[in-house]
C-alpha positions as CSV (number, residue, x, y, z in Angstrom):
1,X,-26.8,-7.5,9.9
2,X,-23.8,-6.4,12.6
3,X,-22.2,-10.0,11.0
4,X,-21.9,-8.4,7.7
5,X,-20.4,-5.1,9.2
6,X,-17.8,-6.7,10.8
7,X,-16.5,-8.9,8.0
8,X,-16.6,-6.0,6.0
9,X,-14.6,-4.3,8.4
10,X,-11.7,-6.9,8.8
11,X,-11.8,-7.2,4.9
12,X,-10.9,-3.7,5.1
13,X,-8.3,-3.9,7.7
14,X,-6.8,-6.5,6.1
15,X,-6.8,-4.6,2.7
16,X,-5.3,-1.4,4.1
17,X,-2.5,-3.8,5.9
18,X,-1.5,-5.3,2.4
19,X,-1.5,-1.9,0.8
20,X,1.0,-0.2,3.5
21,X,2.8,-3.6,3.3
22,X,3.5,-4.0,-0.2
23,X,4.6,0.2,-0.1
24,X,6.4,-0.8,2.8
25,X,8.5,-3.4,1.5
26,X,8.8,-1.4,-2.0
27,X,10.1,1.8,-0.2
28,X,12.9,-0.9,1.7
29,X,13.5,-2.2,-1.8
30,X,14.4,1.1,-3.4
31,X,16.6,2.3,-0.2
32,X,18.4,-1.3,-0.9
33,X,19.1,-0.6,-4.5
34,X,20.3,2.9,-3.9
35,X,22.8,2.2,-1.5
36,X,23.3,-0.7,-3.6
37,X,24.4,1.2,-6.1
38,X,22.1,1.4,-8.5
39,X,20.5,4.5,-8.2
40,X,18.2,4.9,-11.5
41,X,16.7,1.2,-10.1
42,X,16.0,3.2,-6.8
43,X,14.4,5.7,-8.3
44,X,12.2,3.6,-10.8
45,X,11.6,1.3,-7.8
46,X,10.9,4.1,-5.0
47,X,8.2,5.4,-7.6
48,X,5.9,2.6,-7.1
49,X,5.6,3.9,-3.1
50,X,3.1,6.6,-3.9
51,X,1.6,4.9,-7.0
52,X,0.7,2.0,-4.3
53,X,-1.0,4.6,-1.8
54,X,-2.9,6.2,-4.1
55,X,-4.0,2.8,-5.7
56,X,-5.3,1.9,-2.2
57,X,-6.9,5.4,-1.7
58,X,-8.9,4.8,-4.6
59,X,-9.5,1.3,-4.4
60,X,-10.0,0.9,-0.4
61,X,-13.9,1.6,0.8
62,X,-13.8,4.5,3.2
63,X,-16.4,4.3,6.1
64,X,-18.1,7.9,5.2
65,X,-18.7,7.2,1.9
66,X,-22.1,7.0,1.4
């Protein structure tokens, strides 16, 4: 039983690492293109940052969820 727990815990550590990784490296992306000079690219690019969070928010199992 406590075997089960724990995977399911590192599963969702490892999930929430991969979300804030792949916002992460989107949010470096769109700071690149910016000062890049291409600043609509930036913008469409920087817009994926929140739309990542929330997809983990809503996909991610939360530990007081019943």
């Amino acid at each position: 039983m406590y075997k089960y727990v724990e995977d399911a815990q590192q599963r969702a550590t490892g999930s929430k690492t991969l979300v804030l990784l792949a916002a992460t490296i989107s949010f470096l992306f769109s700071v690149t293109l910016w000062f890049g000079g291409n600043e609509l690219q930036g913008i469409f690019v920087g817009l994926w940052v929140p739309s990542i969070l929330s997809l983990g928010a809503i996909v991610l199992p939360r530990g007081d969820r019943a």
